[in-house]
Predicted model as a PDB file, atoms N, CA, C, CB and O in Angstrom, pLDDT in the B-factor column:
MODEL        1                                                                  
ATOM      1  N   UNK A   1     -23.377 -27.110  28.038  1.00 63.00           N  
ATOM      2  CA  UNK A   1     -24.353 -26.914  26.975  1.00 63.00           C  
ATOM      3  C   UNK A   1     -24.625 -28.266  26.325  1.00 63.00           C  
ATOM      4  CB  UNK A   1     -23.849 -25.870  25.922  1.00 63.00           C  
ATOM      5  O   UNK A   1     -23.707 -28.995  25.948  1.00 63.00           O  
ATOM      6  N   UNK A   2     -25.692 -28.523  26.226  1.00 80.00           N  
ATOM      7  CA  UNK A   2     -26.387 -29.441  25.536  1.00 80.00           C  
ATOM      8  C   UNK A   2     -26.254 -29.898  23.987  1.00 80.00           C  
ATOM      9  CB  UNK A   2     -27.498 -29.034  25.726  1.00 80.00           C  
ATOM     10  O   UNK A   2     -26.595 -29.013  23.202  1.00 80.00           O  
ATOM     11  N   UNK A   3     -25.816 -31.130  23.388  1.00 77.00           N  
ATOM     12  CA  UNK A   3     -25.908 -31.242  22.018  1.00 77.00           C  
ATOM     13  C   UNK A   3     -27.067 -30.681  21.520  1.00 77.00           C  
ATOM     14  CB  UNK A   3     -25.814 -32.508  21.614  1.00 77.00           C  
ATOM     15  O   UNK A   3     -26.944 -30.264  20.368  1.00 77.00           O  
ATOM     16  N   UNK A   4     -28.198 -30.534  22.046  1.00 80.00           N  
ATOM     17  CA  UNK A   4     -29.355 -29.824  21.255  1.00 80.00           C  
ATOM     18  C   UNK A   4     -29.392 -28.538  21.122  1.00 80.00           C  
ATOM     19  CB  UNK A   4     -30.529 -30.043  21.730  1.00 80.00           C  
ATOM     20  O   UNK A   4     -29.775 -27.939  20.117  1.00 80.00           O  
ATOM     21  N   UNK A   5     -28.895 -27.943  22.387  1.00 79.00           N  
ATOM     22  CA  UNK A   5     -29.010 -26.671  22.677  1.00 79.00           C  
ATOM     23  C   UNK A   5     -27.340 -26.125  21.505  1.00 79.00           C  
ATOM     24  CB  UNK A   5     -29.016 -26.447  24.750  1.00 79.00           C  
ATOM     25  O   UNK A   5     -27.667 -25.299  20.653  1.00 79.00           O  
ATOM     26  N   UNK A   6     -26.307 -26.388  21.478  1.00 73.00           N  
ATOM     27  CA  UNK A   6     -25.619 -26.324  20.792  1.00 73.00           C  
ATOM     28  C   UNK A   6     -25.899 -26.529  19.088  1.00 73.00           C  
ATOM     29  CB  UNK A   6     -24.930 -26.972  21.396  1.00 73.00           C  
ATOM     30  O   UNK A   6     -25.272 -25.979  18.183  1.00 73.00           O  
ATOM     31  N   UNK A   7     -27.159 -27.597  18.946  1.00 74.00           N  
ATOM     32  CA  UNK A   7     -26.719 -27.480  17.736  1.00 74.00           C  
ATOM     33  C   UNK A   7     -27.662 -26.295  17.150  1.00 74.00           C  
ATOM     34  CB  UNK A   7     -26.756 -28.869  16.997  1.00 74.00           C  
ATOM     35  O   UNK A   7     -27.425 -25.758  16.069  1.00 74.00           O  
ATOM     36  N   UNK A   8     -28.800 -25.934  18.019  1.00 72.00           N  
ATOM     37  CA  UNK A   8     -30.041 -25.072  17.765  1.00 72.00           C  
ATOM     38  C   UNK A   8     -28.941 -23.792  17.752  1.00 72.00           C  
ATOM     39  CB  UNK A   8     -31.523 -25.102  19.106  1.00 72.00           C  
ATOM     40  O   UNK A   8     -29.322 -23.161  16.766  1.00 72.00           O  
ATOM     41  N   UNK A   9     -27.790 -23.066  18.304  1.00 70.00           N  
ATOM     42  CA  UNK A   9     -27.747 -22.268  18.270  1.00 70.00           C  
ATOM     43  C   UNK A   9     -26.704 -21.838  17.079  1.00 70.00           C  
ATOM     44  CB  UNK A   9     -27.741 -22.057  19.368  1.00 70.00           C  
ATOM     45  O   UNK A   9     -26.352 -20.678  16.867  1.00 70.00           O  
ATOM     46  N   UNK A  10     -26.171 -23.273  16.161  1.00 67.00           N  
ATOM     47  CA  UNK A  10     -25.537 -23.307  15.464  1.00 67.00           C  
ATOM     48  C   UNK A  10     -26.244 -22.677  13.908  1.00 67.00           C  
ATOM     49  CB  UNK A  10     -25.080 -24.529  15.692  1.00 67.00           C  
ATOM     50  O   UNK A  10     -25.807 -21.957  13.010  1.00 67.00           O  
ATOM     51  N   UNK A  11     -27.536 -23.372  14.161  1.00 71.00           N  
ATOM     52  CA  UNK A  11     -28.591 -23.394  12.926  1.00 71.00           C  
ATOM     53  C   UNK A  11     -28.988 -21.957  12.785  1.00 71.00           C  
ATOM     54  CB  UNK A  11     -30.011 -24.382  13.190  1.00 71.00           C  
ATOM     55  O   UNK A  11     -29.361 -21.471  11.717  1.00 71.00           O  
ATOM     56  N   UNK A  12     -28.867 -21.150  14.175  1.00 66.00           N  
ATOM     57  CA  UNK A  12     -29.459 -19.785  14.152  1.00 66.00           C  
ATOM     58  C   UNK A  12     -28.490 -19.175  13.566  1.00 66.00           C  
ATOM     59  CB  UNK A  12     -29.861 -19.124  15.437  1.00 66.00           C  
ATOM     60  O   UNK A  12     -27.299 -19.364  13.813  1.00 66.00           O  
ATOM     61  N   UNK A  13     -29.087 -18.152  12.486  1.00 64.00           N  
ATOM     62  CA  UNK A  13     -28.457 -17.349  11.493  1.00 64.00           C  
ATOM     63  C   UNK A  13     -28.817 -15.577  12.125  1.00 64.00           C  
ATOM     64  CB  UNK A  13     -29.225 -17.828   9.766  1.00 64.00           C  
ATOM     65  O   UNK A  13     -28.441 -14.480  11.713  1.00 64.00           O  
ATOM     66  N   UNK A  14     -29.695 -15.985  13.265  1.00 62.00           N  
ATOM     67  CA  UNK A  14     -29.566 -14.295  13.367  1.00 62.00           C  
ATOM     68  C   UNK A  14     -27.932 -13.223  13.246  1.00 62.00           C  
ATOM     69  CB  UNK A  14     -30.193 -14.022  15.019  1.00 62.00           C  
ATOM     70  O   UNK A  14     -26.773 -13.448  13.595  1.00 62.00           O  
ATOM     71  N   UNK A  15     -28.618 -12.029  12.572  1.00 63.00           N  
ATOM     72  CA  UNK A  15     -27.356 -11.162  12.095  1.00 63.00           C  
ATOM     73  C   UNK A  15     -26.643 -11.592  10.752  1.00 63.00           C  
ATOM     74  CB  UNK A  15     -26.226 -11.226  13.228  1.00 63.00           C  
ATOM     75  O   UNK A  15     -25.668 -11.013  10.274  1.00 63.00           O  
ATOM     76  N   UNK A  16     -27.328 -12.784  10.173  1.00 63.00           N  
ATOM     77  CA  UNK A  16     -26.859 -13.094   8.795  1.00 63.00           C  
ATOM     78  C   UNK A  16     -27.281 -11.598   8.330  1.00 63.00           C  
ATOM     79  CB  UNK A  16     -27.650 -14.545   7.932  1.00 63.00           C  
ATOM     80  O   UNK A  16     -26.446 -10.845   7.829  1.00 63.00           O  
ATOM     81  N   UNK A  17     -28.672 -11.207   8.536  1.00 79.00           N  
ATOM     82  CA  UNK A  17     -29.277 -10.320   7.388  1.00 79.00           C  
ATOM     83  C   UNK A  17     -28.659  -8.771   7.292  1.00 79.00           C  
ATOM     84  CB  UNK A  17     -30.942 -10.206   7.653  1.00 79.00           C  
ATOM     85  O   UNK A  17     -28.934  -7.953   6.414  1.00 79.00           O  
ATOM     86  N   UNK A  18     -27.734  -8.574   8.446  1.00 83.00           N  
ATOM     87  CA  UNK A  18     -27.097  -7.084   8.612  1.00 83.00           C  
ATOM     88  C   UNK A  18     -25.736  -7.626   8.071  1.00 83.00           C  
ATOM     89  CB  UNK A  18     -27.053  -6.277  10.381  1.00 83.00           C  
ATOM     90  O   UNK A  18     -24.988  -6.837   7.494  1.00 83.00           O  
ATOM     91  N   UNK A  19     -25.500  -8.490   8.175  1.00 84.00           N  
ATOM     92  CA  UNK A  19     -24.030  -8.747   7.278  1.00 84.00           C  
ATOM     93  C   UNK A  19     -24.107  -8.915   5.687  1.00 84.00           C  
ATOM     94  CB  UNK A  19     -23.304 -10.204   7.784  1.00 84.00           C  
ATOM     95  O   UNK A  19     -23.313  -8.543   4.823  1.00 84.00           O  
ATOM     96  N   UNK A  20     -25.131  -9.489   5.601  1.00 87.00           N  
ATOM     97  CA  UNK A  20     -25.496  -9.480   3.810  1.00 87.00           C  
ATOM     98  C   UNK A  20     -25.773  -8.250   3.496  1.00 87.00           C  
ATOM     99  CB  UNK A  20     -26.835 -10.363   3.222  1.00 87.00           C  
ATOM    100  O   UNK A  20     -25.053  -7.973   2.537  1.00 87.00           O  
ATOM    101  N   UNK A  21     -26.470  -7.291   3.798  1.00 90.00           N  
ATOM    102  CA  UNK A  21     -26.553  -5.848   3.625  1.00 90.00           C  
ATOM    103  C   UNK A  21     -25.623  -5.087   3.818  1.00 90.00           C  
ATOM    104  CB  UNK A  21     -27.341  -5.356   4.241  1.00 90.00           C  
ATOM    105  O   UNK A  21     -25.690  -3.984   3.274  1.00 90.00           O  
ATOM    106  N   UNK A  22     -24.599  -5.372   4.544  1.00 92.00           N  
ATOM    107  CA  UNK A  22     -23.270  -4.551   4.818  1.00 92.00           C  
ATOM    108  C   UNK A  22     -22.408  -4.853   3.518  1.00 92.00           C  
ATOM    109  CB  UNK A  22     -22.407  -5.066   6.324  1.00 92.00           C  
ATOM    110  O   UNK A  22     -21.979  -3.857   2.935  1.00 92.00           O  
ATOM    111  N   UNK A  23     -22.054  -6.272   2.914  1.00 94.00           N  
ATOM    112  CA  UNK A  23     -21.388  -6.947   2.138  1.00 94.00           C  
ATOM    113  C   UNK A  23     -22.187  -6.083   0.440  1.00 94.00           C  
ATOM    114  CB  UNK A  23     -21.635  -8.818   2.594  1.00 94.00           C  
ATOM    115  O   UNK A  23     -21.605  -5.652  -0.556  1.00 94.00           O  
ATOM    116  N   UNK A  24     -23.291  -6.124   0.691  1.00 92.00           N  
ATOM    117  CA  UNK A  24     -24.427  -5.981  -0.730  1.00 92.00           C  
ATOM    118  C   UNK A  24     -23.664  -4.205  -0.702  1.00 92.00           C  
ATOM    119  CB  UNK A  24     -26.959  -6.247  -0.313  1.00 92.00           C  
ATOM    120  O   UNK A  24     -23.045  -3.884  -1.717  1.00 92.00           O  
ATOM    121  N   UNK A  25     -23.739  -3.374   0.229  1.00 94.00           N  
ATOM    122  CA  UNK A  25     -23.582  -2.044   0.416  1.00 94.00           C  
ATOM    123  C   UNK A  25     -22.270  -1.513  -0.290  1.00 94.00           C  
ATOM    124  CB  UNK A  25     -23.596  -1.785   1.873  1.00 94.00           C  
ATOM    125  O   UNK A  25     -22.179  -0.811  -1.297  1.00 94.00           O  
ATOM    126  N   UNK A  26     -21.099  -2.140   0.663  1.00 96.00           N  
ATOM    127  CA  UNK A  26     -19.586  -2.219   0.125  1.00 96.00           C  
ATOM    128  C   UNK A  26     -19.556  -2.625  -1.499  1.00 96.00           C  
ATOM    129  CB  UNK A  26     -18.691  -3.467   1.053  1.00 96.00           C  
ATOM    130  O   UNK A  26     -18.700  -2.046  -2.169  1.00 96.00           O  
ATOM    131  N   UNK A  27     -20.263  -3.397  -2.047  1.00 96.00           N  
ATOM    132  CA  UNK A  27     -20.195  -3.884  -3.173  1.00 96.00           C  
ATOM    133  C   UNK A  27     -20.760  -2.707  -4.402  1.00 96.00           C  
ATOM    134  CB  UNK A  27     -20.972  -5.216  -3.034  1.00 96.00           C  
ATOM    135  O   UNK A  27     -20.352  -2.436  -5.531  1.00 96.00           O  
ATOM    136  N   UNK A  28     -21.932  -2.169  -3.528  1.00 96.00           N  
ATOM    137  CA  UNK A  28     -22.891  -1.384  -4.465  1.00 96.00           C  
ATOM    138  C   UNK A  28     -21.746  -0.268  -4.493  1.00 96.00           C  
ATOM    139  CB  UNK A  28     -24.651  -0.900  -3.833  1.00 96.00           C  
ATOM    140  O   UNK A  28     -21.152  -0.027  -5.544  1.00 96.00           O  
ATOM    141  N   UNK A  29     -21.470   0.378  -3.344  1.00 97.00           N  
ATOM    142  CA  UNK A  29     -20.400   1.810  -2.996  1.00 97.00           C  
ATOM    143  C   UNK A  29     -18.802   1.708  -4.301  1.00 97.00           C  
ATOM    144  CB  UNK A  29     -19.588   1.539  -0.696  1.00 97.00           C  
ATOM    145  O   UNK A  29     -18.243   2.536  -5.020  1.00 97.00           O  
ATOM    146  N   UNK A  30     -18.616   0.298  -4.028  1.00 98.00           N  
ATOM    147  CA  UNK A  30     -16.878  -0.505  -4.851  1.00 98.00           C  
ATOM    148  C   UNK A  30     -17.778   0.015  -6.119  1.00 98.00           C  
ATOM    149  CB  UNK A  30     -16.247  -2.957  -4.738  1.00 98.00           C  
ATOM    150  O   UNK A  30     -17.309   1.045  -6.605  1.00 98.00           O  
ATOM    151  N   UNK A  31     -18.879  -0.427  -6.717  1.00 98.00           N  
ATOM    152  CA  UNK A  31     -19.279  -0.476  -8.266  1.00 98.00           C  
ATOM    153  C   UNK A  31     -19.305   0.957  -8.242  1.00 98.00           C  
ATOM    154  CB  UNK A  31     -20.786  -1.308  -8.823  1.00 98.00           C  
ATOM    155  O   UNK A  31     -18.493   1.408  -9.050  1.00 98.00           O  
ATOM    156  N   UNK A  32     -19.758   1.591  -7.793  1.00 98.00           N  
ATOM    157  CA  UNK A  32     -20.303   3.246  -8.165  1.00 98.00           C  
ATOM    158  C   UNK A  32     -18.805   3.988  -8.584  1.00 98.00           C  
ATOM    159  CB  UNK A  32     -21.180   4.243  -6.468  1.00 98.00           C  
ATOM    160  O   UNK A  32     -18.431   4.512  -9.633  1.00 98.00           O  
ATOM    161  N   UNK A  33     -18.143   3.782  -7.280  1.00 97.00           N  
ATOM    162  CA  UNK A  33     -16.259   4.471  -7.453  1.00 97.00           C  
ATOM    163  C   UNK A  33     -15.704   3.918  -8.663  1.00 97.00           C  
ATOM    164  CB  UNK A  33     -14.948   3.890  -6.068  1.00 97.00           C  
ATOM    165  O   UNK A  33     -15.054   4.665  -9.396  1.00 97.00           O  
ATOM    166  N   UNK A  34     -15.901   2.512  -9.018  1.00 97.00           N  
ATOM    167  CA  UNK A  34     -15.461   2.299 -10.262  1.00 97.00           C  
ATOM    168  C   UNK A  34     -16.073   2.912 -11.619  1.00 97.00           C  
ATOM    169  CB  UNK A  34     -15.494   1.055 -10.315  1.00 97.00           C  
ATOM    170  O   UNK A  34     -15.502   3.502 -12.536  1.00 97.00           O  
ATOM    171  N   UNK A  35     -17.372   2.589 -11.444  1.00 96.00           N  
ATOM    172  CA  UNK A  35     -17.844   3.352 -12.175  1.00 96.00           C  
ATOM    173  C   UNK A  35     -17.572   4.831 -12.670  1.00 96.00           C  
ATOM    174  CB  UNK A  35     -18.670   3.238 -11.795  1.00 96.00           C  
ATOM    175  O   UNK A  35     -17.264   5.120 -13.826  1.00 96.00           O  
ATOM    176  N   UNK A  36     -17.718   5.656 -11.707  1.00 96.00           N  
ATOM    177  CA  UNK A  36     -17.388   7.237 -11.313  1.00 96.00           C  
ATOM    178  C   UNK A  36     -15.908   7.484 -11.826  1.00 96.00           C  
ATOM    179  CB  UNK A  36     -17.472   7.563  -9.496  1.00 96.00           C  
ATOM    180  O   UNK A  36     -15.743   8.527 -12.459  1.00 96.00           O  
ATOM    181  N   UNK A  37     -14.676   6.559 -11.613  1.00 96.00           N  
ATOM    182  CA  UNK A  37     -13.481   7.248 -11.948  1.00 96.00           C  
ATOM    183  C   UNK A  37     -13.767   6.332 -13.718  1.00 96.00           C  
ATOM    184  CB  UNK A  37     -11.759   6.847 -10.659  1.00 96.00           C  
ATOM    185  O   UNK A  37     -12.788   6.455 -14.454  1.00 96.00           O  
ATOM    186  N   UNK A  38     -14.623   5.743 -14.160  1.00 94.00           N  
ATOM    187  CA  UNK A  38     -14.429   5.199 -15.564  1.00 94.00           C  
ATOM    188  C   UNK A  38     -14.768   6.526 -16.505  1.00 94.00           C  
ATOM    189  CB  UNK A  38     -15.520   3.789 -15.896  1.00 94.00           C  
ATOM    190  O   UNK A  38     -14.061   7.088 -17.341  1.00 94.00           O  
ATOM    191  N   UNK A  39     -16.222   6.835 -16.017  1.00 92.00           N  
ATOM    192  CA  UNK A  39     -16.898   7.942 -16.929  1.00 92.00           C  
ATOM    193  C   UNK A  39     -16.219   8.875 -16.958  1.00 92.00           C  
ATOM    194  CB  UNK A  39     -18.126   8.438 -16.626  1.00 92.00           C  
ATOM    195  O   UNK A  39     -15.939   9.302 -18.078  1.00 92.00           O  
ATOM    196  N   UNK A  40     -15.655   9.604 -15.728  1.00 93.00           N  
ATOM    197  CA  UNK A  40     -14.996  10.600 -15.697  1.00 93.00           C  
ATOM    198  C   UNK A  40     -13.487  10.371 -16.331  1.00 93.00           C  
ATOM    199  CB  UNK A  40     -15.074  11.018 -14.372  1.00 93.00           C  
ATOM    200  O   UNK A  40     -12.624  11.089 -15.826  1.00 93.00           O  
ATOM    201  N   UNK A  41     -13.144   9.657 -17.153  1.00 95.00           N  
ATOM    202  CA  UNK A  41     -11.836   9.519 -17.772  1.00 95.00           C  
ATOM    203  C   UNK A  41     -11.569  10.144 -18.891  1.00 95.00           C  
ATOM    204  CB  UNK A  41     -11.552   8.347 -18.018  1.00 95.00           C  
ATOM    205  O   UNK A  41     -12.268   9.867 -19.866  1.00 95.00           O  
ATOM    206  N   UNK A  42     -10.261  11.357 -19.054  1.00 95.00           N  
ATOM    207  CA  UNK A  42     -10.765  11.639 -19.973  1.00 95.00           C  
ATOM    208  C   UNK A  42     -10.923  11.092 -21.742  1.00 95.00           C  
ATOM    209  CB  UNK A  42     -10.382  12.529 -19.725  1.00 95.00           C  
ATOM    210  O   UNK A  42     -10.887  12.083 -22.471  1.00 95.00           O  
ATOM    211  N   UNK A  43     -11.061   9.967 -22.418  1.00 94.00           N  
ATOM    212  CA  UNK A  43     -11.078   9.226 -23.298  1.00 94.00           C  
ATOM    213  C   UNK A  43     -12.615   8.535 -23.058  1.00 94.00           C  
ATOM    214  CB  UNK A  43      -9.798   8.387 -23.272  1.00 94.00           C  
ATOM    215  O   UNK A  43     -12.949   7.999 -24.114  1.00 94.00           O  
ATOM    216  N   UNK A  44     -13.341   8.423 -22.327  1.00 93.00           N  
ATOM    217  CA  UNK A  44     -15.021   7.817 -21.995  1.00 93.00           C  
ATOM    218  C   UNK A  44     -15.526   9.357 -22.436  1.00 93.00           C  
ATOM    219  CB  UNK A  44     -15.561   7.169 -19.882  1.00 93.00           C  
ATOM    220  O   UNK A  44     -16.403   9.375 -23.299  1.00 93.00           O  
ATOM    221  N   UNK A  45     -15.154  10.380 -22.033  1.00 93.00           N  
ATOM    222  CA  UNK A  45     -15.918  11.298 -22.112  1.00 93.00           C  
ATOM    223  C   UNK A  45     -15.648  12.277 -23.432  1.00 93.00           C  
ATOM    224  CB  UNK A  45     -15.836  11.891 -20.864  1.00 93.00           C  
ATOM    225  O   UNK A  45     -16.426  13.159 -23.795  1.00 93.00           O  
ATOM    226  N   UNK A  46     -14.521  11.977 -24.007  1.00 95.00           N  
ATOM    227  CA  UNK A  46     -14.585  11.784 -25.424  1.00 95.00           C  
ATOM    228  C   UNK A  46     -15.104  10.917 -26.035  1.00 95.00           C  
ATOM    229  CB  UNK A  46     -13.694  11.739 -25.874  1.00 95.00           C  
ATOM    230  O   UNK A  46     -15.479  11.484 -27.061  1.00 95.00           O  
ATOM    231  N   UNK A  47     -15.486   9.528 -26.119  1.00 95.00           N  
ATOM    232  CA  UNK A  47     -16.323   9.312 -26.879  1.00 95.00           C  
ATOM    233  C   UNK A  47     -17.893   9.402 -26.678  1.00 95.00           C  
ATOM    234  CB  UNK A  47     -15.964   8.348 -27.177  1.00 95.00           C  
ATOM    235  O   UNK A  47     -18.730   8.977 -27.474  1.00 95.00           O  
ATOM    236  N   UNK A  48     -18.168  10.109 -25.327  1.00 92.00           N  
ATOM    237  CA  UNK A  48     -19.735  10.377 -25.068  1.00 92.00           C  
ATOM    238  C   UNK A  48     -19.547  11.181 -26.107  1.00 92.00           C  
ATOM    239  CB  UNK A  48     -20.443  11.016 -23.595  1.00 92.00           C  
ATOM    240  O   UNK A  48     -20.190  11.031 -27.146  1.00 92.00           O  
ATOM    241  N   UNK A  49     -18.406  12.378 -25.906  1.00 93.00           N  
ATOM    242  CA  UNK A  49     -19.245  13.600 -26.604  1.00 93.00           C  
ATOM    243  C   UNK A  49     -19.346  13.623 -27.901  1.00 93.00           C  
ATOM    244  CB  UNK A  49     -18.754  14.874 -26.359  1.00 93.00           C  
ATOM    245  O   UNK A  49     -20.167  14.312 -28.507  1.00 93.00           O  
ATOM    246  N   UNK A  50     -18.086  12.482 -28.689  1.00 96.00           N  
ATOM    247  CA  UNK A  50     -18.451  12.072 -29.981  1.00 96.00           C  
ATOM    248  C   UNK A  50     -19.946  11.844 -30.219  1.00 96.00           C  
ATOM    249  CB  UNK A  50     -17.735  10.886 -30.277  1.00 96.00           C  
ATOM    250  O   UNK A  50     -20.567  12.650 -30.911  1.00 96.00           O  
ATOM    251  N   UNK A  51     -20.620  10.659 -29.614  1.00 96.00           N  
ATOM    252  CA  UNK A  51     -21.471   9.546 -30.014  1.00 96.00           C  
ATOM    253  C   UNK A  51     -22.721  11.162 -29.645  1.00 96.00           C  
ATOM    254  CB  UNK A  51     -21.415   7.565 -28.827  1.00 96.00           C  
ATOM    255  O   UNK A  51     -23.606  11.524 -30.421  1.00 96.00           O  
ATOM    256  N   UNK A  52     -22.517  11.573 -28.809  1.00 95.00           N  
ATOM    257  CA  UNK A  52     -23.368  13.286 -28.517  1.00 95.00           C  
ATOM    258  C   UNK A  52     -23.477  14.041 -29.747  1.00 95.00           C  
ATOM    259  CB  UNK A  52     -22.435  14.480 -27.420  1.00 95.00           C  
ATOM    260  O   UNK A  52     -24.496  14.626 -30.117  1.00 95.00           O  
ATOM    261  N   UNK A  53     -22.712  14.011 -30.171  1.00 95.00           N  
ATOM    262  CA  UNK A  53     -22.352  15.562 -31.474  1.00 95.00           C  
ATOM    263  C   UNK A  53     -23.073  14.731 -32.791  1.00 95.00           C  
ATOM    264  CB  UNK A  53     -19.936  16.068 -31.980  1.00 95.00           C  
ATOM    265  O   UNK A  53     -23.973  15.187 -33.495  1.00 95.00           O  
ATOM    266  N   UNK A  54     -22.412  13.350 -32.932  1.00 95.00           N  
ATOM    267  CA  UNK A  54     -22.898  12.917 -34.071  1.00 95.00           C  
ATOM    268  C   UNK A  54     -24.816  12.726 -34.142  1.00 95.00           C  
ATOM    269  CB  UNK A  54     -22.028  11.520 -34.250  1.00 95.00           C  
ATOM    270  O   UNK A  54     -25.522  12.902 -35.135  1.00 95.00           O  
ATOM    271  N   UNK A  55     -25.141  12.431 -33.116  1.00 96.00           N  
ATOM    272  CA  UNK A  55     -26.664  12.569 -32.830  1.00 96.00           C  
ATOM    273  C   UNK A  55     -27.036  13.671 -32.711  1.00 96.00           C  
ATOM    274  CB  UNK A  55     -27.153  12.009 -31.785  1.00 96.00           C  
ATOM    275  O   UNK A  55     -28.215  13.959 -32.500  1.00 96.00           O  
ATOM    276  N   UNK A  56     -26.582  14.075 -32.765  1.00 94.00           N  
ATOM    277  CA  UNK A  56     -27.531  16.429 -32.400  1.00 94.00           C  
ATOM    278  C   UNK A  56     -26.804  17.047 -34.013  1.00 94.00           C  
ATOM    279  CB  UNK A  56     -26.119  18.169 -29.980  1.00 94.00           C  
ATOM    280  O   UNK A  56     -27.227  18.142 -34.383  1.00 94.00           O  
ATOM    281  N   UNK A  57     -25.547  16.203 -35.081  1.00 81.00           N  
ATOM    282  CA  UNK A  57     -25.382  17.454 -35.502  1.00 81.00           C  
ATOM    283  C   UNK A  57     -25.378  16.077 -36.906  1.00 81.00           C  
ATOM    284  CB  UNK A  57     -23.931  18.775 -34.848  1.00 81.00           C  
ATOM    285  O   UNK A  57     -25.230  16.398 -38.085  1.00 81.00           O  
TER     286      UNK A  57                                                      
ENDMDL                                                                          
END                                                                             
């Protein structure tokens, strides 16, 4: 293989863009589960229903 041909295939990033979307995905999925076991705690969902009651009552 050729220094040119080597370095052209170095520069090529094809499949960057399915790995950044895989990485972006795992990240979005990690935030949601964190998210999901926060709200559902029970002390978050005591103070929703505080900050709830005091606005409706």
């Amino acid at each position: 293989m050729t220094a040119t041909r080597l370095s052209a295939r170095l520069r090529d990033d094809a499949g960057m863009n399915t790995a950044e979307y895989a990485v972006g995905t795992l990240a979005a999925v990690a935030f949601a589960g964190i998210l999901l076991k926060v709200l559902t705690s029970e002390s978050v969902q005591a103070a929703l229903g505080a900050v709830i009651d005091r606005a409706l009552g």
